[in-house]
LUMVEX-216815 format. One record per residue (C-alpha): residue number from 0; y, x, z; residue in one letter. Coordinates in steps of 0.25 Angstrom, whole numbers. Each point is the difference from the previous one (the first is absolute). Layout:
BEGIN
<atom NUM, <Y, X, Z>, "A">,
...
END
This chain:
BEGIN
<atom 0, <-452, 145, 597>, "X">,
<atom 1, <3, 1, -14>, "X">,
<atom 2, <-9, 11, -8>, "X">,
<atom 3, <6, 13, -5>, "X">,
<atom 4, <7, -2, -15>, "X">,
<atom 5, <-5, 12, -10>, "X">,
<atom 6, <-4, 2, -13>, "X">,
<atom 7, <-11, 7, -2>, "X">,
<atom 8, <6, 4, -16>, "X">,
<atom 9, <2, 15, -4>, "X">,
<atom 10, <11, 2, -8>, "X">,
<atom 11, <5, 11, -8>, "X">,
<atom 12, <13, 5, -2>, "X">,
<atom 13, <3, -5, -14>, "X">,
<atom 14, <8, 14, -4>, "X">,
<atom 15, <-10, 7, -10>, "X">,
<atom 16, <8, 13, 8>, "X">,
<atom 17, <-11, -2, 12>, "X">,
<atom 18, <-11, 1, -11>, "X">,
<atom 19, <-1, 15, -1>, "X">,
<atom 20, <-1, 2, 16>, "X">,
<atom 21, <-13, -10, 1>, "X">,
<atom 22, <-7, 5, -15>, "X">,
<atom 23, <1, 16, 1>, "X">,
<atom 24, <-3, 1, 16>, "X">,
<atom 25, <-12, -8, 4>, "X">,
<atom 26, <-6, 8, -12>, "X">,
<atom 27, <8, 15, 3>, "X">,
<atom 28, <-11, 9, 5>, "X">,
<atom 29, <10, 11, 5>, "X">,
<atom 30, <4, -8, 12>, "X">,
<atom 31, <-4, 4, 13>, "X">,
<atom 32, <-12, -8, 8>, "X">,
<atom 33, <6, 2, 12>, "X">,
<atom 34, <16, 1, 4>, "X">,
<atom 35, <6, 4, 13>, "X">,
<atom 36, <13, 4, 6>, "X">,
<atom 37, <-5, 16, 1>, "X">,
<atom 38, <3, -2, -12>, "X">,
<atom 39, <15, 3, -7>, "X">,
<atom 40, <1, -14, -7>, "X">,
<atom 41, <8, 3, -13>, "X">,
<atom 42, <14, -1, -1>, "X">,
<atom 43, <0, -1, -14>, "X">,
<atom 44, <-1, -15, -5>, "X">,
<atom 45, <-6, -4, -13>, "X">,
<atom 46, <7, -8, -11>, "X">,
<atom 47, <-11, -10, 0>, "X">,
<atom 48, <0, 0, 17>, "X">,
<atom 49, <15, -2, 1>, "X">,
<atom 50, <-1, -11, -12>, "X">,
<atom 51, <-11, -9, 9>, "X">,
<atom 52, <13, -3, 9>, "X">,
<atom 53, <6, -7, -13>, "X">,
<atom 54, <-6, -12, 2>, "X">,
<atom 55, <6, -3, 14>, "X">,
<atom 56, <15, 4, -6>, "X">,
<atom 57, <-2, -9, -11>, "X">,
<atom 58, <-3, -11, 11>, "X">,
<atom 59, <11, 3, 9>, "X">,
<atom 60, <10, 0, -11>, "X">,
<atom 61, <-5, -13, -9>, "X">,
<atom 62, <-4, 11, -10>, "X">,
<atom 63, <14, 5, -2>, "X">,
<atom 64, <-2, 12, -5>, "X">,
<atom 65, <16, 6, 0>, "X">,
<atom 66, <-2, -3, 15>, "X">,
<atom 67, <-13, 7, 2>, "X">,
<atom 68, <7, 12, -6>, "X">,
<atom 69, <10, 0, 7>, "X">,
<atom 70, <-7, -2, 14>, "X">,
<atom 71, <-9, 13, -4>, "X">,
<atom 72, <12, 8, -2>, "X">,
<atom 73, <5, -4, 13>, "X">,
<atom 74, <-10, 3, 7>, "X">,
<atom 75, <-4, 14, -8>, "X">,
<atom 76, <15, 4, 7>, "X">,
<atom 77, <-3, -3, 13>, "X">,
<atom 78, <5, 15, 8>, "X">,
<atom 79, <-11, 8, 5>, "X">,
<atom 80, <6, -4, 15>, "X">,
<atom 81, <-6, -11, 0>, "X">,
<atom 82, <-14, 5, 3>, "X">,
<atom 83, <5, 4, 11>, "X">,
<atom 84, <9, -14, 5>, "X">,
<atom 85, <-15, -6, -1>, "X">,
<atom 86, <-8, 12, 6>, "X">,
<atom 87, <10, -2, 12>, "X">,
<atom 88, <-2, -15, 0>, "X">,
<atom 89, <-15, 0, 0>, "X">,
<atom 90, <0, 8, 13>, "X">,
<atom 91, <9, -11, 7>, "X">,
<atom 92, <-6, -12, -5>, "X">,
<atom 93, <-15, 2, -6>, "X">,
<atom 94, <-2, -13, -10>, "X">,
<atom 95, <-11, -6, 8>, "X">,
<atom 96, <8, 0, 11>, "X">,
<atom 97, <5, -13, 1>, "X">,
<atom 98, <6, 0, 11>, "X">,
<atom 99, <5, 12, 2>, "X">,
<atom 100, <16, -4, 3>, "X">,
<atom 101, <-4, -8, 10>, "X">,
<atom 102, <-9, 12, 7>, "X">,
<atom 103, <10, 10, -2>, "X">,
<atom 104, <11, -4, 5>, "X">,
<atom 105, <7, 12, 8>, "X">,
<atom 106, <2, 5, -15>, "X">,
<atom 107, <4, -14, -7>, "X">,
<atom 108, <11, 5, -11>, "X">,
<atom 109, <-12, 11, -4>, "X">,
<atom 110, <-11, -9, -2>, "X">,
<atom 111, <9, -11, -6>, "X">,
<atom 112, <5, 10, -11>, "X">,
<atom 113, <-14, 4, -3>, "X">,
<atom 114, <-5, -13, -1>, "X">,
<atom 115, <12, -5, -11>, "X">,
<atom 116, <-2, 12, -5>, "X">,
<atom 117, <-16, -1, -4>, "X">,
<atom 118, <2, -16, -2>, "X">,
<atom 119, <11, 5, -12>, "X">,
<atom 120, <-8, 11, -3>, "X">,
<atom 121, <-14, -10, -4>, "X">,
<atom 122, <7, -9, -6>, "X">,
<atom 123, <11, 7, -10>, "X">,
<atom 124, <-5, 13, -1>, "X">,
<atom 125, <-14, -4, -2>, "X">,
<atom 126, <-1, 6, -13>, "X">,
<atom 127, <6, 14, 6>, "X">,
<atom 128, <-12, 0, 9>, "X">,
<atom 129, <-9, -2, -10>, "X">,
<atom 130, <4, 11, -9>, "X">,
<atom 131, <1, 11, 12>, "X">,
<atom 132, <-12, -7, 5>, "X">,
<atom 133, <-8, 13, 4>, "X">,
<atom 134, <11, 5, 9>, "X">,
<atom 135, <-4, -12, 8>, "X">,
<atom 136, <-11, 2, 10>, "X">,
<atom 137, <-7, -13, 7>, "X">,
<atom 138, <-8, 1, 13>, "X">,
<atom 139, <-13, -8, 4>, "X">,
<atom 140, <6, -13, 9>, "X">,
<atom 141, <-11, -10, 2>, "X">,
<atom 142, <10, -6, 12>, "X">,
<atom 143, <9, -11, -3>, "X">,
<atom 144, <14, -4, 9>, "X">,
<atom 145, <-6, 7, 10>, "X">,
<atom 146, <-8, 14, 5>, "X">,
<atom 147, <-12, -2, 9>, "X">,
<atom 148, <-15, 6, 3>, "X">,
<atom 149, <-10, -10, -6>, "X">,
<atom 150, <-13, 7, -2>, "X">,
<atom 151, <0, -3, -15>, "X">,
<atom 152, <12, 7, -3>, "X">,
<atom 153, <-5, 13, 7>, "X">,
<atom 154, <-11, -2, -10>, "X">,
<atom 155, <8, -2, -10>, "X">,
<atom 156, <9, 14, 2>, "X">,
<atom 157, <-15, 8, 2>, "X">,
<atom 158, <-4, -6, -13>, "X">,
<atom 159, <11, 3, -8>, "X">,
<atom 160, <0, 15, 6>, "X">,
<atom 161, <-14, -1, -6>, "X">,
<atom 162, <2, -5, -14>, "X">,
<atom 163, <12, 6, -3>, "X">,
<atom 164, <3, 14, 10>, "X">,
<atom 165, <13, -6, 5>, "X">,
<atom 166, <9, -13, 2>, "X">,
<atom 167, <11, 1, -10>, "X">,
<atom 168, <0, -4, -14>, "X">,
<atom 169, <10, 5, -14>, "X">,
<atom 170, <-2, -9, -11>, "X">,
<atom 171, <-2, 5, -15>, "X">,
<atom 172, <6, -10, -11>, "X">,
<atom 173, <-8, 9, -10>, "X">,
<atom 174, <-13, -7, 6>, "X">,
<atom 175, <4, -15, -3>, "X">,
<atom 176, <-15, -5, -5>, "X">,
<atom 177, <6, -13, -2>, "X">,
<atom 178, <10, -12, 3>, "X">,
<atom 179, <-4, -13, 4>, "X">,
<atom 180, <10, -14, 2>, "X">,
<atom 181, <-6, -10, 10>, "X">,
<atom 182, <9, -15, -1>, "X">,
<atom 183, <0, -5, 15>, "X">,
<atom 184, <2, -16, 1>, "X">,
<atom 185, <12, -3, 9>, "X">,
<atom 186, <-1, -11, 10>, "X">,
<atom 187, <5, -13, -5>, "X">,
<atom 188, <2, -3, 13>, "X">,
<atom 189, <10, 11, 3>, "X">,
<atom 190, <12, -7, -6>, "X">,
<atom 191, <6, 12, -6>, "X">,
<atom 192, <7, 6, -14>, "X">,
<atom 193, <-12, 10, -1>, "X">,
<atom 194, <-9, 2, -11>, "X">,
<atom 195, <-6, 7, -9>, "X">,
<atom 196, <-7, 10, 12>, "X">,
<atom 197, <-8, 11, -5>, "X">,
<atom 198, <-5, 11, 6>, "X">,
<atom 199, <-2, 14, -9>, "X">,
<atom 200, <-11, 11, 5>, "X">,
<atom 201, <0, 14, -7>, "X">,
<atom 202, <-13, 5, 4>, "X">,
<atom 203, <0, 15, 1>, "X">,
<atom 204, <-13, 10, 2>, "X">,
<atom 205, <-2, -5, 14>, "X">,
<atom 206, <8, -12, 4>, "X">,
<atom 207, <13, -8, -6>, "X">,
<atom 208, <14, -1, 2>, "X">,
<atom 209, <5, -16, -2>, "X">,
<atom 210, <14, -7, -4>, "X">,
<atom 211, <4, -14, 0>, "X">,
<atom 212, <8, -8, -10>, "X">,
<atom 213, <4, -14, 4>, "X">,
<atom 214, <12, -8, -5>, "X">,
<atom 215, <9, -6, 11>, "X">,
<atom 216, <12, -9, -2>, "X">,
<atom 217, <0, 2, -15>, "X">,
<atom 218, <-1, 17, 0>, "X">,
<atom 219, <-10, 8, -1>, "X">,
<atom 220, <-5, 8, 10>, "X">,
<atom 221, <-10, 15, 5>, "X">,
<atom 222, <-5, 1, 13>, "X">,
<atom 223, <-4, 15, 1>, "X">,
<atom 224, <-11, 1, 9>, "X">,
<atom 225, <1, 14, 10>, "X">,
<atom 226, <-13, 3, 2>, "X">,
<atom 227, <-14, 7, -8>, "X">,
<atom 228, <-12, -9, 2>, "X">,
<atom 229, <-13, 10, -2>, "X">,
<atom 230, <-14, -7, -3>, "X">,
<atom 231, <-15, 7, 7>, "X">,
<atom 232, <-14, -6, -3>, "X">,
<atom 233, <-12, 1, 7>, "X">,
<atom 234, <-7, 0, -13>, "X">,
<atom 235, <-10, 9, -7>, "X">,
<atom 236, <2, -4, -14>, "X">,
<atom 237, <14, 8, 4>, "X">,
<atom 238, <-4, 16, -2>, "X">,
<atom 239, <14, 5, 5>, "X">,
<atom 240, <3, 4, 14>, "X">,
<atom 241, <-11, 0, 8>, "X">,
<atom 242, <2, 0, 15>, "X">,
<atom 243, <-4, -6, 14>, "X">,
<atom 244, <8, -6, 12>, "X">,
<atom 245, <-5, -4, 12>, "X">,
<atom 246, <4, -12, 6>, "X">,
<atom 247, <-3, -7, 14>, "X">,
<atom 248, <-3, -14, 1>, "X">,
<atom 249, <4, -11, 10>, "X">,
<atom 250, <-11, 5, 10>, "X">,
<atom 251, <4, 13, 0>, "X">,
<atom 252, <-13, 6, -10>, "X">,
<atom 253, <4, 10, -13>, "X">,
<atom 254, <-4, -7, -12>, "X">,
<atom 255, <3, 8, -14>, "X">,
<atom 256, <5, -4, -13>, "X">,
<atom 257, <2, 8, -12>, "X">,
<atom 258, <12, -1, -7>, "X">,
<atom 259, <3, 3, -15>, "X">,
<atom 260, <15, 0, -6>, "X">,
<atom 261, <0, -9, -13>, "X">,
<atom 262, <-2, 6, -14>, "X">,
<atom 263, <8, -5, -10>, "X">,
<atom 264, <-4, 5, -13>, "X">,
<atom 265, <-13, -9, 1>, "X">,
<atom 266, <2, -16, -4>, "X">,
<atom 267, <-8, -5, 9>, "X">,
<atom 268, <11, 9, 12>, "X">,
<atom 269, <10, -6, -7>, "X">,
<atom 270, <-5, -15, 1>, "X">,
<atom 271, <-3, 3, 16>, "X">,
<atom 272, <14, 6, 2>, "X">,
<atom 273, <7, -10, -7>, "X">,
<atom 274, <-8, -11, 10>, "X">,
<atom 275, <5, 8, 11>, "X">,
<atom 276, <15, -2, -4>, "X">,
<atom 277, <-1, -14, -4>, "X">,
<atom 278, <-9, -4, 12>, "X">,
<atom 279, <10, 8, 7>, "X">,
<atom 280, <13, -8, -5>, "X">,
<atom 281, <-7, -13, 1>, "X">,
<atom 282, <-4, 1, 15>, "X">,
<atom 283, <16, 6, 0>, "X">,
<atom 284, <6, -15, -3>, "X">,
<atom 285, <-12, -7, 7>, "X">,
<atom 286, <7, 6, 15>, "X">,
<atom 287, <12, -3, -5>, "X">,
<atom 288, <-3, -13, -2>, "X">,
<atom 289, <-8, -2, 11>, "X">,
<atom 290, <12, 5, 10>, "X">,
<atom 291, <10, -12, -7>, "X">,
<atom 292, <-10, -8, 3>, "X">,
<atom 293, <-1, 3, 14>, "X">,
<atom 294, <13, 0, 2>, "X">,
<atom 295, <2, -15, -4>, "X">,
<atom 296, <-12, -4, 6>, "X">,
<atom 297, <6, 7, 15>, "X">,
<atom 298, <15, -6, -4>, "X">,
<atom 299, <-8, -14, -2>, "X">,
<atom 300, <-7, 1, 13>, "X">,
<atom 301, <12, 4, 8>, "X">,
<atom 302, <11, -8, -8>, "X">,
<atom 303, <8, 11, -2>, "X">,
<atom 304, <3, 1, -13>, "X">,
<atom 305, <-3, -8, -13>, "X">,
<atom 306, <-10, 4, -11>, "X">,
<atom 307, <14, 3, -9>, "X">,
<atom 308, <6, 8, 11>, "X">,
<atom 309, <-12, 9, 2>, "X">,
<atom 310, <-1, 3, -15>, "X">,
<atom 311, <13, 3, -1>, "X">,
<atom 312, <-1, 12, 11>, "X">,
<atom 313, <-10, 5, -8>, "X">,
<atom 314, <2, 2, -14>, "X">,
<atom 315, <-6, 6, -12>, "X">,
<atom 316, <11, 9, 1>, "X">,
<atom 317, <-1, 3, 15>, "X">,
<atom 318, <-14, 5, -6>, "X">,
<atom 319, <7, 11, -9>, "X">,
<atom 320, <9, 5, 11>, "X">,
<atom 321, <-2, 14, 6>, "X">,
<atom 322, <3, 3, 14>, "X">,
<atom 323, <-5, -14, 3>, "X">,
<atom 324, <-8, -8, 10>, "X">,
<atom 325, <-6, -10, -10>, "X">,
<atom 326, <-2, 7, -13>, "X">,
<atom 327, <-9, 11, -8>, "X">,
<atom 328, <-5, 7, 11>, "X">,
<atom 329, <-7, -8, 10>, "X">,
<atom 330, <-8, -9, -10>, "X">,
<atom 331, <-5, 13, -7>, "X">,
<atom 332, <-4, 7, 14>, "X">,
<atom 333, <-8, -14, 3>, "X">,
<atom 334, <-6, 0, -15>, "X">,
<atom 335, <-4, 16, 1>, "X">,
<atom 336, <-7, -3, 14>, "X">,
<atom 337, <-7, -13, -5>, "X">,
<atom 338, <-6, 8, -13>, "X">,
<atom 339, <-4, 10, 7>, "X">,
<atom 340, <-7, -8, 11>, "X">,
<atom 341, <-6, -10, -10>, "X">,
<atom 342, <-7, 11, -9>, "X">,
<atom 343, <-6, 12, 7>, "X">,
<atom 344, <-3, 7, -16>, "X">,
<atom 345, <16, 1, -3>, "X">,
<atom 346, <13, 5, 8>, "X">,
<atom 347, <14, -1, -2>, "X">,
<atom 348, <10, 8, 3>, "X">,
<atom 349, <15, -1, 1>, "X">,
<atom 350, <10, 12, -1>, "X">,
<atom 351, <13, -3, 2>, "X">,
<atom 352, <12, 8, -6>, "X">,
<atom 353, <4, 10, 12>, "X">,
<atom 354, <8, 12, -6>, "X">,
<atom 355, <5, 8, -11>, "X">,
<atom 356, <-3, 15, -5>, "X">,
<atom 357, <10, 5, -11>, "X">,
<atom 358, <-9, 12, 0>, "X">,
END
């Protein structure tokens, strides 16, 4: 078994652009402790808010800065109808529903639009989605490929009706405390053109929302993440949302836990959120890496397939695809529920991009 590749190095984006973001909101008093979607998130982006996306267009387009503009501008004149192309396609093929073409098929042509529609969407109108980003509403999803009845996940659903009063989530740009740039090791052993593989976090008041960059085959790349990751302690150094969820154990007796949602405007929050994230993405490439190991190791035993055959059915790239049995989705559901097992004190939960209101 070979050990999971990362570094554990920060990185910040080297554009002083991002500066402004990280200085004047850590230290801004007027933000809110406490953010949900009840709500109205702002429609209104800040200069310095829209500017944190500079870095990630600089990388995409090798700092080509008659390229960046000129991406911008195409993207500022996309038609209003296209909120409603996406809203349609969300209700035919939610993003974390892998294999919904498969399920679905008495209404093929349906799904398959919507899916090529989102997949386009994520990955050419990104920086749309970004800069309508509060007409986008995201909804508490701790399931991966599939729907099922674990007890955990029933726990989950009470404690978020709990925390936060409802199960859907709008994100506010505005609330960007900070931006952070973690460099993951790609396997040696992979045999690829990838390099270069970073994962960006923008952390909000609650949670974060995260990109990759990656170079493949000489070009640079973004992998837009669909989903809003919101971080809850069990902490009493944390005065913010105080609230208790009553949870049933293996036998069947109620045990009670009190949860706080995190607080960032203290240094000491920030260091335990930024954990959480990095903890988070770390145990992300661990699965991965655990499940192409596996996967030789069961090639091996039966003679199936060589090493080389199995790596090449399952790519870096296979990783970034959407709509895809072996990508994003399943390691993250794995990570979320390992985390959440392993440390009764901190929950994570994933919401996952699920429809659109132009209102």
């Amino acid at each position: 078994m070979k050990k999971f590749l990362a570094i554990n190095k920060l990185l910040s984006f080297s554009l002083l652009s991002l500066v402004p973001i990280v200085a004047s909101s850590c230290g801004t008093s007027s933000v809110k402790n406490s953010v949900d979607s009840n709500e109205q998130a702002s429609t209104s982006l800040s200069r310095e808010s829209i500017a944190s996306f500079d870095g990630l267009l600089n990388y995409v387009f090798n700092n080509n800065q008659v390229a960046v503009e000129n991406f911008k501008n195409s993207q500022d004149q996309i038609l209003p109808a296209k909120f409603n192309e996406v809203k349609q396609a969300l209700v035919w093929a939610p993003p974390f529903y892998v294999n919904v073409l498969e399920q679905n098929s008495e209404l093929k042509k349906q799904t398959s639009d919507s899916i090529n529609i989102l997949k386009d969407t994520f990955k050419n109108d990104w920086y749309w989605m970004v800069k309508n980003i509060s007409k986008f509403i995201y909804q508490f999803n701790p399931y991966g490929q599939l729907y099922d009845h674990e007890a955990a996940q029933k726990q989950d659903f009470d404690l978020i009706e709990h925390l936060y009063g409802r199960l859907d989530k709008k994100i506010n740009w505005n609330e960007i405390f900070y931006i952070l740039s973690y460099k993951i090791q790609v396997d040696p052993d992979a045999n690829e053109t990838f390099k270069d593989l970073t994962a960006h976090f923008y952390f909000l008041d609650d949670g974060f929302v995260k990109f990759y960059t990656y170079e493949n085959q000489g070009k640079q790349n973004l992998f837009f993440v669909p989903d809003y990751f919101k971080i809850a302690l069990s902490d009493d150094d944390i005065a913010l949302v105080d609230l208790t969820a009553n949870q049933e154990n293996s036998n069947g007796n109620t045990t009670t836990k009190n949860y706080k949602a995190i607080s960032l405007q203290k240094e000491a929050d920030q260091e335990k959120y930024k954990n959480i994230a990095l903890d988070f993405e770390n145990k992300i490439w661990e699965k991965w890496t655990q499940k192409i190991d596996s996967l030789i190791e069961e090639a091996k035993e039966f003679g199936s397939k060589t090493e080389e055959e199995v790596r090449k059915e399952n790519t870096y790239e296979k990783f970034f695809q959407y709509f895809s049995n072996v990508s994003y989705v399943d390691m993250q559901f794995k990570a979320i529920n390992e985390l959440n097992a392993s440390n009764p004190k901190t929950k994570l939960f994933k919401y996952t991009l699920r429809w659109i209101d132009e209102n």
